[in-house]
C-alpha positions as CSV (number, residue, x, y, z in Angstrom):
1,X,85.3,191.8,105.0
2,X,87.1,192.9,101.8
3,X,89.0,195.5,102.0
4,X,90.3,198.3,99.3
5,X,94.2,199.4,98.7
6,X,93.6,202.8,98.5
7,X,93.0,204.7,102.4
8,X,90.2,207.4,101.8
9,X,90.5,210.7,102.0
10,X,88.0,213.4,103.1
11,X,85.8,213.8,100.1
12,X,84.9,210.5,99.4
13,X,83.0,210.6,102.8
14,X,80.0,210.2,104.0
15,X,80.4,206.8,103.2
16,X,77.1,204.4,103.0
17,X,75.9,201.1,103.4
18,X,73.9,199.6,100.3
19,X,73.3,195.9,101.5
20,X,76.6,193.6,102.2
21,X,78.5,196.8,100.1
22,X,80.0,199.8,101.6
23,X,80.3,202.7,99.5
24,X,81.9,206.2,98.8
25,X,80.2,209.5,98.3
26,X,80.2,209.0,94.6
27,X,78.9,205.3,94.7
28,X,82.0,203.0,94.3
29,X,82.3,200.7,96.6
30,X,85.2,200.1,99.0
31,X,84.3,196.9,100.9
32,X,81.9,194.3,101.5
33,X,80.6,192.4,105.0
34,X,79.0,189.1,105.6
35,X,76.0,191.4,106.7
36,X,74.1,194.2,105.9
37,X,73.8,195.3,109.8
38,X,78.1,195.1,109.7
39,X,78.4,196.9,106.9
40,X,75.7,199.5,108.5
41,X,77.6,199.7,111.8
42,X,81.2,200.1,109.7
43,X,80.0,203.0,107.8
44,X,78.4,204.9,110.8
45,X,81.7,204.1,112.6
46,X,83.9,205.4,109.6
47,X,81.8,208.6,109.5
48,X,81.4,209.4,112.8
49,X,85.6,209.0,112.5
50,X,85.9,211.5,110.0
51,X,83.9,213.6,111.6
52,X,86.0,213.9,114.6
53,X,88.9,213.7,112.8
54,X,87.5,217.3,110.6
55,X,86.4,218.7,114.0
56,X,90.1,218.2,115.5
57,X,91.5,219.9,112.5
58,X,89.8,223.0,113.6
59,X,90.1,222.9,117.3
C-alpha cells in the first residue's frame, strides 16, 4: 500500500474506497492497495477510527 506524507485531519473524513484508491472527502486520493476489498476494509477501519476518536473528544 502507498502511503501519503501528510496525516489527515478531521475534515478530510469520511474517507472512501474507489477501486485499488482510497480517497478523502473531497476526492484526492491518499493511498492505494493491491485490492479493492483492502482498500474497502482500510477506509471502514480509518472511519470507524475517527469516529471514536470525535466521540472521545466529547466524553
Amino acid at each position: 500500500m502507498s502511503t501519503s506524507k501528510m496525516p489527515l485531519k478531521p475534515d478530510d473524513f469520511p474517507v472512501s474506497a474507489e477501486g485499488k484508491t482510497i480517497k478523502k472527502q473531497d476526492g484526492t486520493p491518499i493511498a492505494t492497495t493491491e485490492a479493492s476489498p483492502i482498500a474497502d476494509d482500510v477506509a471502514e477501519r480509518l472511519n470507524e477510527d475517527e469516529a471514536r476518536r470525535e466521540e472521545d473528544k466529547w466524553a
